[in-house]
PyMOL Python script that loads the backbone (N, CA, C, O; Angstrom):
from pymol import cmd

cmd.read_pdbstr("""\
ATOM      1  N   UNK A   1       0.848  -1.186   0.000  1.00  0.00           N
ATOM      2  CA  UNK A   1       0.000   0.000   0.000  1.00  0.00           C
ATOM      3  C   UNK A   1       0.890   1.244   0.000  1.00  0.00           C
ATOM      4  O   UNK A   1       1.852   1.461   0.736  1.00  0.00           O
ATOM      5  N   UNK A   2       0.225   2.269  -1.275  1.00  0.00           N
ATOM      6  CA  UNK A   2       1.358   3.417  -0.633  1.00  0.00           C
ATOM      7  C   UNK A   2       0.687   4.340   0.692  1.00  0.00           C
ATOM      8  O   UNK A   2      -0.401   4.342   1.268  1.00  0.00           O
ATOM      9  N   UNK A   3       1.776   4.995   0.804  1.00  0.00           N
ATOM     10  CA  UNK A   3       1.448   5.811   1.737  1.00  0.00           C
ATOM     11  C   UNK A   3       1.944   7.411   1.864  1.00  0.00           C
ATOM     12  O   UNK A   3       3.094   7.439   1.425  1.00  0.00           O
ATOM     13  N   UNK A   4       1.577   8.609   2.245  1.00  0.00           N
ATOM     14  CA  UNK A   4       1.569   9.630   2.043  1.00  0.00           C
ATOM     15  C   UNK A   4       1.660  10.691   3.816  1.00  0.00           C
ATOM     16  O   UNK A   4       0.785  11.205   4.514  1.00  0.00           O
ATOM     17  N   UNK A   5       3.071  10.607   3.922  1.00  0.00           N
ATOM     18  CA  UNK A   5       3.618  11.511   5.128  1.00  0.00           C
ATOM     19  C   UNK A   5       3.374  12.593   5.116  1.00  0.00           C
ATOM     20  O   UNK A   5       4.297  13.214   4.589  1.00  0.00           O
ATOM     21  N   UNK A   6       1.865  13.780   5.711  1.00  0.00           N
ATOM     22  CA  UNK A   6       2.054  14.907   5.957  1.00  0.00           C
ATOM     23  C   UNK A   6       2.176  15.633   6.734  1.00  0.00           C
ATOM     24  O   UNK A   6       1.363  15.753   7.650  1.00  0.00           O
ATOM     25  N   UNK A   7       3.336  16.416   6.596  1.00  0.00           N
ATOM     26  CA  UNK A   7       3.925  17.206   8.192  1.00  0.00           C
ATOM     27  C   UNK A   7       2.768  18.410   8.405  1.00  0.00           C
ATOM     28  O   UNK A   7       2.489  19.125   7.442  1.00  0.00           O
ATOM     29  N   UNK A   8       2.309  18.546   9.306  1.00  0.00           N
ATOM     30  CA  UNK A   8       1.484  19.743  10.270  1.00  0.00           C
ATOM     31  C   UNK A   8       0.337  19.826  10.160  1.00  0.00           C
ATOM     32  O   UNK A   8      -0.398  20.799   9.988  1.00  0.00           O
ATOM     33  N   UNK A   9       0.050  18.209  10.315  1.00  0.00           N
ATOM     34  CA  UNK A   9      -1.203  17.936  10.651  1.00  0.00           C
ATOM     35  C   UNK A   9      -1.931  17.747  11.930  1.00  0.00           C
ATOM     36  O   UNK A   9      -0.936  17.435  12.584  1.00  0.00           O
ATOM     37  N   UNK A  10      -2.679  17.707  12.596  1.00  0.00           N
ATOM     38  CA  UNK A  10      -2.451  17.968  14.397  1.00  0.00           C
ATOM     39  C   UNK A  10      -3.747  17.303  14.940  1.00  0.00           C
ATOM     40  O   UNK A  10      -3.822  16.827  16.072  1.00  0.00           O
ATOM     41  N   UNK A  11      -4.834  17.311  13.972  1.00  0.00           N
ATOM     42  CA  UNK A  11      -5.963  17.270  14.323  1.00  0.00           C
ATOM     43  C   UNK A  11      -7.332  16.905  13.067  1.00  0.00           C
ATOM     44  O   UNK A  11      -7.022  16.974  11.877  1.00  0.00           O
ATOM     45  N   UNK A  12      -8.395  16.632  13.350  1.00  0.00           N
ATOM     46  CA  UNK A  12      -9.160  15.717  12.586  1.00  0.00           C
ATOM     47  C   UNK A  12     -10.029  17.069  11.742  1.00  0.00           C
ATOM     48  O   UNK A  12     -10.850  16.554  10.984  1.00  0.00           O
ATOM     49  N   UNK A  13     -10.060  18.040  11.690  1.00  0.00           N
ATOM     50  CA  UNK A  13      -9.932  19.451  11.152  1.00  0.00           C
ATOM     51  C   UNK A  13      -9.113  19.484  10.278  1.00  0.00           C
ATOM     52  O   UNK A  13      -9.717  19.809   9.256  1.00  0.00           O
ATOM     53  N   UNK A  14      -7.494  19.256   9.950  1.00  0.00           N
ATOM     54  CA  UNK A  14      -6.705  19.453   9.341  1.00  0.00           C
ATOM     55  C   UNK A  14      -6.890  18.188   7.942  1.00  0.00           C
ATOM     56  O   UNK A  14      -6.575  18.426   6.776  1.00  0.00           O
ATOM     57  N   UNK A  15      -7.533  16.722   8.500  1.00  0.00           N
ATOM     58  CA  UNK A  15      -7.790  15.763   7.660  1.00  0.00           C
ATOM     59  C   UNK A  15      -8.943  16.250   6.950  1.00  0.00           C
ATOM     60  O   UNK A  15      -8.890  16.167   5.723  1.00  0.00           O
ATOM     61  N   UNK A  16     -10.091  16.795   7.536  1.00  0.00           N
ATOM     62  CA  UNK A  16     -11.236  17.518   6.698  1.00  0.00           C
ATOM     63  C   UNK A  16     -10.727  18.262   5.539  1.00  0.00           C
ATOM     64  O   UNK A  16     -10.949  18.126   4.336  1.00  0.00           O
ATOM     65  N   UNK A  17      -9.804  19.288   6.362  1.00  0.00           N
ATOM     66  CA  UNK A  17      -9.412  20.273   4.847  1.00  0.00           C
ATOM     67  C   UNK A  17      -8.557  19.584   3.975  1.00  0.00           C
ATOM     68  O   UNK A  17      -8.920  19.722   2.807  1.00  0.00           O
ATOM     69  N   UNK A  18      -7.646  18.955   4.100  1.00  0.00           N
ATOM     70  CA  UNK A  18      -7.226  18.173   3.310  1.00  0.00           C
ATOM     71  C   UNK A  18      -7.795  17.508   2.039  1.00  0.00           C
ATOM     72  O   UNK A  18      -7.514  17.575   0.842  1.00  0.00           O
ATOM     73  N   UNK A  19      -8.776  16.787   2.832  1.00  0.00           N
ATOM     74  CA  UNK A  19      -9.547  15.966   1.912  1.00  0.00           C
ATOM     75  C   UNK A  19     -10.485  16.677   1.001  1.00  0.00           C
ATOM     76  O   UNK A  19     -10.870  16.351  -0.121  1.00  0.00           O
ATOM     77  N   UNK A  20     -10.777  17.749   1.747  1.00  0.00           N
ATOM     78  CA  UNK A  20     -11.643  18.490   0.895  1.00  0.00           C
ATOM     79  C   UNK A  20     -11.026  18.812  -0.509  1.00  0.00           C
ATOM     80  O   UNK A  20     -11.553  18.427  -1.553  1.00  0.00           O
ATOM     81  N   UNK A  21      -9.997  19.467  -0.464  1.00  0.00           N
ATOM     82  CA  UNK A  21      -9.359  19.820  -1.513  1.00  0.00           C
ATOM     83  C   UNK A  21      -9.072  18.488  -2.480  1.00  0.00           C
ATOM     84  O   UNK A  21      -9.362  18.416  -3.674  1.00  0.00           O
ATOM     85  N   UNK A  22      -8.163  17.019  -1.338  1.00  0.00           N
ATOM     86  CA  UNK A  22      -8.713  16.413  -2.456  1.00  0.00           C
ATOM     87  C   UNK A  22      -9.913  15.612  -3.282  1.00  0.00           C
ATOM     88  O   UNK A  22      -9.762  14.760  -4.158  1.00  0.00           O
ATOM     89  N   UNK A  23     -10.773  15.981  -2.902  1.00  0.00           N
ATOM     90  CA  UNK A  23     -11.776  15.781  -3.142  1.00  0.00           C
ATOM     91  C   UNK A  23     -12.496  16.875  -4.417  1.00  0.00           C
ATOM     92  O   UNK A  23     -13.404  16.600  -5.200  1.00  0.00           O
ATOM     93  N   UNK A  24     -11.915  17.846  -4.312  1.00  0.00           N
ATOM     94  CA  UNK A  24     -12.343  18.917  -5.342  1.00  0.00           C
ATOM     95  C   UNK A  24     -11.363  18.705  -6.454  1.00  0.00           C
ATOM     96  O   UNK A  24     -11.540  19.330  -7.500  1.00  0.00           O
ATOM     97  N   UNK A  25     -10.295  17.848  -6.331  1.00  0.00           N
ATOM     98  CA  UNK A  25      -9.648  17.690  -7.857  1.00  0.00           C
ATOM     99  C   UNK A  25      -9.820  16.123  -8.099  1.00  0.00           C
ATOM    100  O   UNK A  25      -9.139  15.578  -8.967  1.00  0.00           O
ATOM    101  N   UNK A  26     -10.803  15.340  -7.268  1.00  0.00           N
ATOM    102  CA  UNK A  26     -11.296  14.150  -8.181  1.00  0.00           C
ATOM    103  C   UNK A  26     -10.500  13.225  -7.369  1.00  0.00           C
ATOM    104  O   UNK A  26     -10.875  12.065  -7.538  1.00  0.00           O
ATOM    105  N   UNK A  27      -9.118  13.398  -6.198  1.00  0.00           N
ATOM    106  CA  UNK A  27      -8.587  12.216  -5.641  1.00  0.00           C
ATOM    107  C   UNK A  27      -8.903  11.998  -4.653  1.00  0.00           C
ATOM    108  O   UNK A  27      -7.976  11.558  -3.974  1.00  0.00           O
ATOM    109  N   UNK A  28      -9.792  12.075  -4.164  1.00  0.00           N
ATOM    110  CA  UNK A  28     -10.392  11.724  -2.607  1.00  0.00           C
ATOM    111  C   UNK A  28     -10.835   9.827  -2.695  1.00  0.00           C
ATOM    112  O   UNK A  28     -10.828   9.110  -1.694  1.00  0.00           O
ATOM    113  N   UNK A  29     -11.126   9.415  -3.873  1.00  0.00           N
ATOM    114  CA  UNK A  29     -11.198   8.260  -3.868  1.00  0.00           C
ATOM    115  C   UNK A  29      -9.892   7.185  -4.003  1.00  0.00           C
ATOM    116  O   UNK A  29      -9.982   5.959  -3.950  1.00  0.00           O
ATOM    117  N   UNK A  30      -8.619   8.004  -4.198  1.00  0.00           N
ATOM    118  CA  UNK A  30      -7.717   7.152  -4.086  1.00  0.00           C
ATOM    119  C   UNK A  30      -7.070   6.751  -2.575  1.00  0.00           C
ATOM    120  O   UNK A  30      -6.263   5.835  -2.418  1.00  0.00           O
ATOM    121  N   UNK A  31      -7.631   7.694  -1.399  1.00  0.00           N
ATOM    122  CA  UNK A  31      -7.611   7.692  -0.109  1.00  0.00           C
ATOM    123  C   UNK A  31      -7.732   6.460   0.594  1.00  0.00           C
ATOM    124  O   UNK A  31      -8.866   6.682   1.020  1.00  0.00           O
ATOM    125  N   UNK A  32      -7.523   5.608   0.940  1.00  0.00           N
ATOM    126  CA  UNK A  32      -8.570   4.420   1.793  1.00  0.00           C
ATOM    127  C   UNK A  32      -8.245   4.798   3.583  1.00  0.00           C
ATOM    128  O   UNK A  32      -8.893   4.193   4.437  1.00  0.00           O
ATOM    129  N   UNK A  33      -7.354   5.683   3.923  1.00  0.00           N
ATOM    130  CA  UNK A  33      -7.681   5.716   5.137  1.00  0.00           C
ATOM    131  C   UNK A  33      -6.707   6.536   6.144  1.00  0.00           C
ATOM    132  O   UNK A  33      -5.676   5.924   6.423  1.00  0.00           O
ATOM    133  N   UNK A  34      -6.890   8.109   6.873  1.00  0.00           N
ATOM    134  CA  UNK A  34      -5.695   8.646   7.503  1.00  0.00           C
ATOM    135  C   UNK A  34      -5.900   8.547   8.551  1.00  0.00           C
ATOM    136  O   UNK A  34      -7.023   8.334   9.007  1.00  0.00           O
ATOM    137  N   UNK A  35      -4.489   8.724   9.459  1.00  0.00           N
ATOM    138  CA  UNK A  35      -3.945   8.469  10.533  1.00  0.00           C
ATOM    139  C   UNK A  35      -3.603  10.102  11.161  1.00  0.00           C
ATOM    140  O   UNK A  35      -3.061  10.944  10.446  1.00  0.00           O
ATOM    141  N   UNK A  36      -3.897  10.305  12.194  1.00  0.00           N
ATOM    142  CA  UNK A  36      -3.232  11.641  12.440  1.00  0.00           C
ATOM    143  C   UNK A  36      -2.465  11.484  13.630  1.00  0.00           C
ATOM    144  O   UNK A  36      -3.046  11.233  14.686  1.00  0.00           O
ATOM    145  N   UNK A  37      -1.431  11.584  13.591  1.00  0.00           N
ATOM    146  CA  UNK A  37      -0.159  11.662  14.771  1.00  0.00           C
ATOM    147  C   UNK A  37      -0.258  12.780  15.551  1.00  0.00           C
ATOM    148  O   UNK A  37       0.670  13.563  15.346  1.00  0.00           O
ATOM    149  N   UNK A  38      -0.930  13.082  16.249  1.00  0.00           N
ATOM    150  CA  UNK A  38      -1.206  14.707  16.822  1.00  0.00           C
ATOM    151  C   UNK A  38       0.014  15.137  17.406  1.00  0.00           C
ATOM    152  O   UNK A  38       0.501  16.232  17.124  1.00  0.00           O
ATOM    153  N   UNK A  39       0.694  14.106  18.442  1.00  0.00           N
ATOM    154  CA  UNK A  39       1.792  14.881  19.071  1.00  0.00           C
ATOM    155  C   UNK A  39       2.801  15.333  18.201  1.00  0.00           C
ATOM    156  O   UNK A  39       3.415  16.341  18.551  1.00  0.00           O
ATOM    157  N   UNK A  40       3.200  14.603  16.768  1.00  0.00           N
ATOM    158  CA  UNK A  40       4.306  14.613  16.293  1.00  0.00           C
ATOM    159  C   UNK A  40       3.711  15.651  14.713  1.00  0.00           C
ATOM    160  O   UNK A  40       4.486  16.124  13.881  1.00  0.00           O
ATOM    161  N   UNK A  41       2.612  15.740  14.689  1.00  0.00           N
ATOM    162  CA  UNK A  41       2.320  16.949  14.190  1.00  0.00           C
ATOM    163  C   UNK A  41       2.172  16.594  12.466  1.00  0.00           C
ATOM    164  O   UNK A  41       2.367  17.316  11.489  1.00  0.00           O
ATOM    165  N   UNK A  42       1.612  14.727  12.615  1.00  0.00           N
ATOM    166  CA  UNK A  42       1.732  14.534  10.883  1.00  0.00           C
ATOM    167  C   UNK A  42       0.611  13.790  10.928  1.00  0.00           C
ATOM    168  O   UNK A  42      -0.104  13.369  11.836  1.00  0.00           O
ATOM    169  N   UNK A  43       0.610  13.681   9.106  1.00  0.00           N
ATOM    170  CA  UNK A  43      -0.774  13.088   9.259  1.00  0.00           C
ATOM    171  C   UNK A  43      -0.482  11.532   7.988  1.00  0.00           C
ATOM    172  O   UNK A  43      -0.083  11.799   6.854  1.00  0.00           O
ATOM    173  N   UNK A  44      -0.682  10.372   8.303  1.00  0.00           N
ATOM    174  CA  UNK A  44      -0.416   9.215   6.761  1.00  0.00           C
ATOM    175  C   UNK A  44      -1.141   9.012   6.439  1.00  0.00           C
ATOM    176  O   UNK A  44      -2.004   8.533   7.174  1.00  0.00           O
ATOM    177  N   UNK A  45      -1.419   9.246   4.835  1.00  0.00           N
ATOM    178  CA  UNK A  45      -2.499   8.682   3.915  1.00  0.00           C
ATOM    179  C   UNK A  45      -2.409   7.536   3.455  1.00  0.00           C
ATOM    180  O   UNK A  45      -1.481   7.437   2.652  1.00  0.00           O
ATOM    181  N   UNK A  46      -2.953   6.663   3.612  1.00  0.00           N
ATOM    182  CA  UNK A  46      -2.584   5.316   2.887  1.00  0.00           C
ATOM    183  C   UNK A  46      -3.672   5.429   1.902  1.00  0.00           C
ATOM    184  O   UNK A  46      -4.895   5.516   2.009  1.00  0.00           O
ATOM    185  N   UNK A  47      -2.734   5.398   0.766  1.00  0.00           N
ATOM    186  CA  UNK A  47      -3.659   5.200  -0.591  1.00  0.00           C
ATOM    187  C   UNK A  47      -3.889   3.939  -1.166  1.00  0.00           C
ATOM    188  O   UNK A  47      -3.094   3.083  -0.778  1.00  0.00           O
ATOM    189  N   UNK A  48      -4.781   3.545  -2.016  1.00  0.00           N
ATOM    190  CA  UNK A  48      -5.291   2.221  -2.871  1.00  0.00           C
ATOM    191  C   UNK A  48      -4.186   2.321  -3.867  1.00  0.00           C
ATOM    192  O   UNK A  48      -3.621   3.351  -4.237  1.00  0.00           O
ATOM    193  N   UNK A  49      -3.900   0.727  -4.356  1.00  0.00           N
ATOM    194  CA  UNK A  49      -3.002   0.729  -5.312  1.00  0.00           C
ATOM    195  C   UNK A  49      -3.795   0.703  -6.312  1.00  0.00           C
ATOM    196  O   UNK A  49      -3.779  -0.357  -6.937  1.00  0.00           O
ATOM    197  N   UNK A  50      -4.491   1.511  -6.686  1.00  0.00           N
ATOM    198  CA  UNK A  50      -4.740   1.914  -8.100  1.00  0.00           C
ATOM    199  C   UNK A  50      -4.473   3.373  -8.433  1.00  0.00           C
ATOM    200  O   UNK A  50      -4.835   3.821  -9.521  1.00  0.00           O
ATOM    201  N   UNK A  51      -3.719   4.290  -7.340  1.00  0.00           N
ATOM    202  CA  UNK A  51      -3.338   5.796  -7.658  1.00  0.00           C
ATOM    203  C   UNK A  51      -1.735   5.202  -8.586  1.00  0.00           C
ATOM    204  O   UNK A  51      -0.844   4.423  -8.247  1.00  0.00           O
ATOM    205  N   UNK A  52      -1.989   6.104  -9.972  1.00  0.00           N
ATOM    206  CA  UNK A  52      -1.030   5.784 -10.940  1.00  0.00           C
ATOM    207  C   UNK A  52      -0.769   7.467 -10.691  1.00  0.00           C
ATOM    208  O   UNK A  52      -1.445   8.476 -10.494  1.00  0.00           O
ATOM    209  N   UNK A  53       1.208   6.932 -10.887  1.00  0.00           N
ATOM    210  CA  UNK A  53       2.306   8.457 -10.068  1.00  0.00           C
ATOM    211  C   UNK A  53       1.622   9.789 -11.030  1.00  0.00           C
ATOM    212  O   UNK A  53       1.955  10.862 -10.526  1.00  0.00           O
ATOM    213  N   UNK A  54       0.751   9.962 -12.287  1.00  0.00           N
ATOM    214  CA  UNK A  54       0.483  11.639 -12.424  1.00  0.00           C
ATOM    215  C   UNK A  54      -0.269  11.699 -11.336  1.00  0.00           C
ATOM    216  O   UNK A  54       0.172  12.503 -10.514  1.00  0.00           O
ATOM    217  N   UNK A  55      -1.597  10.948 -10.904  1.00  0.00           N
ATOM    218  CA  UNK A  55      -2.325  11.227  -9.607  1.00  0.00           C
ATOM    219  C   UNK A  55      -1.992  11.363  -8.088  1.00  0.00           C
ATOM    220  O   UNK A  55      -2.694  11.976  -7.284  1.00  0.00           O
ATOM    221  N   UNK A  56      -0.859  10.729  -7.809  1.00  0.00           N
ATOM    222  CA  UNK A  56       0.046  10.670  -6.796  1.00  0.00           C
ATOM    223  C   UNK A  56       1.136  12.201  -6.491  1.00  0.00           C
ATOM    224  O   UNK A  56       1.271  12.718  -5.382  1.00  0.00           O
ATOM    225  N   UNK A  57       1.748  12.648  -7.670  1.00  0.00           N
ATOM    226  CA  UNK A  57       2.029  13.421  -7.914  1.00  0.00           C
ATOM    227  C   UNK A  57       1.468  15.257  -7.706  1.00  0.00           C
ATOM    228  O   UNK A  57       1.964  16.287  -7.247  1.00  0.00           O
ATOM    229  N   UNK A  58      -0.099  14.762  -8.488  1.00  0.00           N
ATOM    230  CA  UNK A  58      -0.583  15.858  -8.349  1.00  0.00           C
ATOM    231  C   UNK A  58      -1.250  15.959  -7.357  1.00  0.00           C
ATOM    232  O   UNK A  58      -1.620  17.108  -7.117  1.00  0.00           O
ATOM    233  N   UNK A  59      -1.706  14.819  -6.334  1.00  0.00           N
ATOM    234  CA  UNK A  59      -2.032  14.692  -4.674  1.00  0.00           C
ATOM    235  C   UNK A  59      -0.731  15.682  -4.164  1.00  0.00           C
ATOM    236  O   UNK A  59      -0.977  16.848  -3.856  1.00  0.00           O
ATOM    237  N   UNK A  60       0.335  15.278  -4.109  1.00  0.00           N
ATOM    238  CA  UNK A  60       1.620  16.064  -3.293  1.00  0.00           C
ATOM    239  C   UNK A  60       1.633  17.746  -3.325  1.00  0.00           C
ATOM    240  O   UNK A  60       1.882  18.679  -2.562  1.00  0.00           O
ATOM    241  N   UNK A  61       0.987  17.403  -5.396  1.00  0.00           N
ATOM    242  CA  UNK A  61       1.259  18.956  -5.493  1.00  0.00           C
ATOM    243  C   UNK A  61       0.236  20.264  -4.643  1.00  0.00           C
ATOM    244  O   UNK A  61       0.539  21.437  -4.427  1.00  0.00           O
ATOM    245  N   UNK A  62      -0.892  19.600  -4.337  1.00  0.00           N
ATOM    246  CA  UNK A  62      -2.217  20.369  -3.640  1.00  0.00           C
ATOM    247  C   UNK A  62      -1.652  20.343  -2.482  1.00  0.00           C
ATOM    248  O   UNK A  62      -1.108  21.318  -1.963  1.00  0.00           O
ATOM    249  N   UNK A  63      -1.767  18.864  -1.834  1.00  0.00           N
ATOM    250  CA  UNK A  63      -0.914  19.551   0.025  1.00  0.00           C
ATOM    251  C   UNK A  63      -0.098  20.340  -0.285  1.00  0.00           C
ATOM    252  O   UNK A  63      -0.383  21.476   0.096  1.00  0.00           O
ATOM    253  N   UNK A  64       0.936  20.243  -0.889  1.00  0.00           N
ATOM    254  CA  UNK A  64       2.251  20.926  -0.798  1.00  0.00           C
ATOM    255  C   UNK A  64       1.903  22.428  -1.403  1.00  0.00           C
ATOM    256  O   UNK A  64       2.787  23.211  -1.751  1.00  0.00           O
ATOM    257  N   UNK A  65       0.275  22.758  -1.488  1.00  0.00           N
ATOM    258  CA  UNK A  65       0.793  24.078  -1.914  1.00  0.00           C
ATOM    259  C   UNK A  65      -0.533  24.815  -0.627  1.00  0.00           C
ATOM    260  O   UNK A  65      -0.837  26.002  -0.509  1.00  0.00           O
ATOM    261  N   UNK A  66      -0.996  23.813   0.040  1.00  0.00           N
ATOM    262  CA  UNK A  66      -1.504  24.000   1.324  1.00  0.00           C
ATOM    263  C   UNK A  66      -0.830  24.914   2.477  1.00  0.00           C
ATOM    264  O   UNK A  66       0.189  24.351   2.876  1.00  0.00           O
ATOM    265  N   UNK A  67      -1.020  25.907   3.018  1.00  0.00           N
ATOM    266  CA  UNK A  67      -0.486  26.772   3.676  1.00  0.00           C
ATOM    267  C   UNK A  67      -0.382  25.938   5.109  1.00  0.00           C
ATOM    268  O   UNK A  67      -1.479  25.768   5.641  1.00  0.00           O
ATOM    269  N   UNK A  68       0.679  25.429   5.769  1.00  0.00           N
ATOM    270  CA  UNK A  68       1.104  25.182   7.160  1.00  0.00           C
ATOM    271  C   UNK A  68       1.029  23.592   6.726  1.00  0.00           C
ATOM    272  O   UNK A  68       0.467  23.072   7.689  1.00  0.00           O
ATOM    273  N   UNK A  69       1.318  22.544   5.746  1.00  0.00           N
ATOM    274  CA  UNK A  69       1.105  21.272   5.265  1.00  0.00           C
ATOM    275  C   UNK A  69       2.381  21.109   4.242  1.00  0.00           C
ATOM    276  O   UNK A  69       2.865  22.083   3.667  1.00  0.00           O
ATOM    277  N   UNK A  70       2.907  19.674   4.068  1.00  0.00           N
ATOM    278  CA  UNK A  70       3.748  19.919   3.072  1.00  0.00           C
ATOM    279  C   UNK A  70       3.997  18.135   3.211  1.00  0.00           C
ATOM    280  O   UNK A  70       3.723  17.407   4.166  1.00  0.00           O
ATOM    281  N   UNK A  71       4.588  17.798   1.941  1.00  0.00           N
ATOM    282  CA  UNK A  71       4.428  16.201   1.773  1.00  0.00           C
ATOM    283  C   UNK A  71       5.959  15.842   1.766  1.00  0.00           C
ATOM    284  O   UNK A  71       6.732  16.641   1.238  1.00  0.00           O
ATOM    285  N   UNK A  72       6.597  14.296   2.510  1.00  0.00           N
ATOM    286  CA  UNK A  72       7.737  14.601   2.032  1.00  0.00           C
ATOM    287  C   UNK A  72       8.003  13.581   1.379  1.00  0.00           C
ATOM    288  O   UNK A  72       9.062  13.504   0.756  1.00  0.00           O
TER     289      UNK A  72
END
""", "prot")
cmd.dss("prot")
cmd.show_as("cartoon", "prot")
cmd.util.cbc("prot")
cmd.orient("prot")
C-alpha cells in the first residue's frame, strides 16, 4: 500500500481540509484511510493501489501548496 507523510497535521480538522481539496480535484477516492499523529504533528495517507504516479504526484502537489502542510 502506498502511503503519504504529511507534516502539520495535528488534528481531525486538518484531515477535513485536506480531503476536501482532495476531493475537489477528483482524488479523494484514491484515499482508503488517515492516521493523524497529533503529538508529532503529521498526518499518513494510505492510498489504494490503483493511484497511478500523475495522480500521486498531483495529490503532493495540492498539500504541498496548502499553507502550514507539506508532503515529504
Amino acid at each position: 500500500m502506498t502511503t503519504l507523510t504529511v507534516e502539520g497535521m495535528h488534528c481531525d480538522a486538518c484531515k477535513k481540509l485536506i480531503m476536501m481539496e482532495l476531493e475537489d480535484a477528483g482524488l479523494d477516492t484514491y484515499v482508503e484511510n488517515v492516521t493523524v499523529a497529533s503529538t508529532e504533528k503529521k498526518g499518513i495517507f494510505q492510498l489504494n493501489e490503483a493511484i497511478d504516479e500523475d495522480s500521486l504526484e498531483k495529490m503532493k502537489s495540492i498539500i504541498n501548496a496548502m499553507d502550514g502542510y507539506s508532503v515529504e
